[in-house]
C-alpha positions in Angstrom: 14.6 -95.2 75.4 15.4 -91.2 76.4 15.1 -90.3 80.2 14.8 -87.0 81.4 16.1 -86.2 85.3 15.2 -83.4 86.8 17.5 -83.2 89.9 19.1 -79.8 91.4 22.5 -81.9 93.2 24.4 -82.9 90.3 26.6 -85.4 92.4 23.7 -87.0 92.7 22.2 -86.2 89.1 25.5 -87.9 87.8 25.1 -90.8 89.6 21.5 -91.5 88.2 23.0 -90.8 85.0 25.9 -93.3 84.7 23.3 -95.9 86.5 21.0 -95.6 84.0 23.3 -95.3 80.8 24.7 -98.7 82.2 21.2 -99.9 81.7 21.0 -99.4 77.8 18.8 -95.8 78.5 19.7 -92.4 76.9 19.8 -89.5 80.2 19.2 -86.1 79.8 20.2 -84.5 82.7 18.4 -80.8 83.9 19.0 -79.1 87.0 16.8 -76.3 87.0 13.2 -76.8 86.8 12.7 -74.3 83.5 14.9 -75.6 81.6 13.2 -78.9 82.0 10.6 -77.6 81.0 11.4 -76.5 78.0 12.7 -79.8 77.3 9.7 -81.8 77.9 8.3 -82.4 74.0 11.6 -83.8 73.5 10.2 -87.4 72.7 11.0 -88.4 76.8 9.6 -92.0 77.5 10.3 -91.7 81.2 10.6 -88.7 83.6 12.5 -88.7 87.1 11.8 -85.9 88.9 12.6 -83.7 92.3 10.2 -82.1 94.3 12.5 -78.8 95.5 14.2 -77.3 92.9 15.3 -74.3 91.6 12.2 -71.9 89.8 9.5 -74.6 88.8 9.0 -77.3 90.8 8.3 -81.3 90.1 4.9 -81.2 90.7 4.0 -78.1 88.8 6.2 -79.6 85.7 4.5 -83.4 86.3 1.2 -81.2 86.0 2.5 -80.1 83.1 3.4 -83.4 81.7 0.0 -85.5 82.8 -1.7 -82.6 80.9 0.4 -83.0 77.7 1.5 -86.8 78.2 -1.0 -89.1 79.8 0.4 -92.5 79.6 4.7 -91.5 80.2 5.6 -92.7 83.1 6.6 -90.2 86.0 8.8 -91.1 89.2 9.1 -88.6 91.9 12.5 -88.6 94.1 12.1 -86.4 96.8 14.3 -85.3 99.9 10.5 -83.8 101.5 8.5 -87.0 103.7 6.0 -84.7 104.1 2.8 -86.5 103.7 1.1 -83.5 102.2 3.3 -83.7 99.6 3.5 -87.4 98.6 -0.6 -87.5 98.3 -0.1 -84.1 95.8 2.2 -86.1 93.5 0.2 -89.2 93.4 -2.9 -87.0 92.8 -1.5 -85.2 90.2 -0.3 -88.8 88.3 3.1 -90.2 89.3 3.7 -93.6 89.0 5.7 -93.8 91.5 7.7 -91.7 94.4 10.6 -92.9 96.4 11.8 -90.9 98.9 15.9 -89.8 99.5 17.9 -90.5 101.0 18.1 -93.9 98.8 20.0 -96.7 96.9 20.6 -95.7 93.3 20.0 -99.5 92.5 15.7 -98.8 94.0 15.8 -96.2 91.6 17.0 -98.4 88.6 14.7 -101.3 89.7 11.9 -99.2 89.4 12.9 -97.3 86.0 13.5 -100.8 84.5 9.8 -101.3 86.1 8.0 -98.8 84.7 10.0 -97.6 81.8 10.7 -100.7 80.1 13.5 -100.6 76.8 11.8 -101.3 73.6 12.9 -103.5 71.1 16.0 -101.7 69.1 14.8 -102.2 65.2 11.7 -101.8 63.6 12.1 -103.4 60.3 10.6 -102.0 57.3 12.1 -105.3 55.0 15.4 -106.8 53.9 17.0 -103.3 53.6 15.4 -100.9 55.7 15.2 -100.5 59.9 14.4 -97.9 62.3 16.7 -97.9 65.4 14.6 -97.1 68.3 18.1 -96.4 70.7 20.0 -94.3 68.4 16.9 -92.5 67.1 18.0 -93.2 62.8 16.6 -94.9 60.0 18.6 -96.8 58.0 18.5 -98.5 54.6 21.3 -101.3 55.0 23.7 -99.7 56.8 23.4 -95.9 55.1 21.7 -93.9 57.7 18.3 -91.6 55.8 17.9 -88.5 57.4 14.8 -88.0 59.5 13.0 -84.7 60.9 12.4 -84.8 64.6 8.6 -85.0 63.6 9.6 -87.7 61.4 11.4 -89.7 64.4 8.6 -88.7 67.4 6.2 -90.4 64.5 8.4 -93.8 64.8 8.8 -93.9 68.1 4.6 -94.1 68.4 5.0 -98.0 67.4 8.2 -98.7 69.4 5.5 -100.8 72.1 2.7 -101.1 70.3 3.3 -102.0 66.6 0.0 -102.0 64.8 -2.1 -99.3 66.4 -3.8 -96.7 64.8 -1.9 -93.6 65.7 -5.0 -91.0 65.7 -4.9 -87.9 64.5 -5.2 -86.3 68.5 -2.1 -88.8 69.4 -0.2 -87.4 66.2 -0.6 -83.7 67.8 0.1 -84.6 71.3 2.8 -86.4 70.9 4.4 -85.3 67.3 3.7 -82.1 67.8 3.9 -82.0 71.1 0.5 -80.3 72.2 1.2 -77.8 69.5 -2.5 -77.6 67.8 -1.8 -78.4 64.0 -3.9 -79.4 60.4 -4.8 -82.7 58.9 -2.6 -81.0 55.3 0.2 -80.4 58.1 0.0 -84.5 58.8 -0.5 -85.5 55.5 2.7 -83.7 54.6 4.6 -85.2 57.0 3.6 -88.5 56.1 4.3 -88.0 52.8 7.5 -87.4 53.0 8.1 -89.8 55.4 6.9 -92.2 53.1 9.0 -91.5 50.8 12.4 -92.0 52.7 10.4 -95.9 53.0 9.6 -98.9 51.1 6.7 -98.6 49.5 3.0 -99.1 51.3 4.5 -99.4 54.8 3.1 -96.7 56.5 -1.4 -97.5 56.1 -4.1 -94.7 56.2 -6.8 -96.0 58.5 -9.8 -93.9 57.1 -11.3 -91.4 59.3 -9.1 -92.3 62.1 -5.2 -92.3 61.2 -2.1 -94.1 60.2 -0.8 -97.6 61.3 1.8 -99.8 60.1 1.4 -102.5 57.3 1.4 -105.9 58.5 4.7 -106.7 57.2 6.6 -104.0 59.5 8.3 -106.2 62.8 10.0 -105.5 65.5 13.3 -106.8 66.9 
């Protein structure tokens, strides 16, 4: 599972990093609230983010991301007490907000919380797994090459195995908010399909693509 932290005090940044890492999480760190930004439709399945730093702020980016990203989780970590401030990030969707100074292990109890690691392999058959940590398919131990469209598509049944990823869930979150065609889909998932044993990825008529019955996870 990939974290983004969005924290302007890269002692501190660093710290987060190497607690989380120890956890089994990939960290991207950012210290500068654009350049987070920019990095948001990066296929993140956790955000941790400060209030006060440099150009756009936490709040205006978790806006950003509640907008774009309903369901990701979102912690707040926050050097301002001011009350004002705590009720804006809970209105605007956090999960969560914990409030500095504090212990680096609060921060990792509530990550592990709220942005729980998936099971590593999702197993096509005998031959053929996706590894959810590492972000590459393989077909015994020959890694495929995948797009980043291709990957972000994956990663859709990493928690929930056989839902029907719809075609508004395949532009939020594949294309990252990017509005985009049902030919531009069907391409993708065509060649997808072909980097696959056969049948594994199922058309669900009218709505959009799930996994065939015979795809685990482990």
């Amino acid at each position: 599972m990939k974290i983004l932290v969005l924290e302007d005090n890269e002692r501190l940044s660093n710290v987060i990093k190497q607690a989380l890492v120890a956890e089994g999480y990939t960290v991207d760190c950012f210290f500068d609230g654009d350049d987070a930004s920019e990095a948001l439709g990066n296929g993140y399945s956790c955000f941790i983010l400060d209030i006060n730093v440099p150009n756009l702020d936490g709040i205006s980016i978790l806006e950003y991301i509640r907008y774009n990203h309903s369901t990701i989780p979102v912690i707040i970590i926050s050097s301002n007490h001011d009350l004002e401030k705590i009720q804006k990030s809970y209105e605007k969707g956090c999960d969560d907000y914990l409030k500095k100074p504090f212990y680096i292990l609060e921060l990792v109890q509530k990550v592990k919380k709220l942005c729980v690691v998936k099971k590593q392999y999702l197993n096509f058959d005998e031959e053929y797994k996706y590894d959810f940590i590492n972000h590459k398919l393989f077909k015994n131990d020959l890694e495929i090459e995948l797009t980043k469209k291709e990957i972000l598509f994956l990663e859709l049944f990493s928690s929930n195995l056989h839902h029907v990823a719809t075609y508004d869930e395949l532009e939020e979150y594949v294309w990252e908010g990017e509005e985009t065609t049902l030919v531009n889909i069907r391409s993708m998932i065509k060649r997808l399909r072909k980097k696959l044993p056969g049948d594994r990825i199922v058309i669900v008529k009218g709505m959009g693509y799930s996994l065939n019955k015979n795809v685990t996870l482990c």
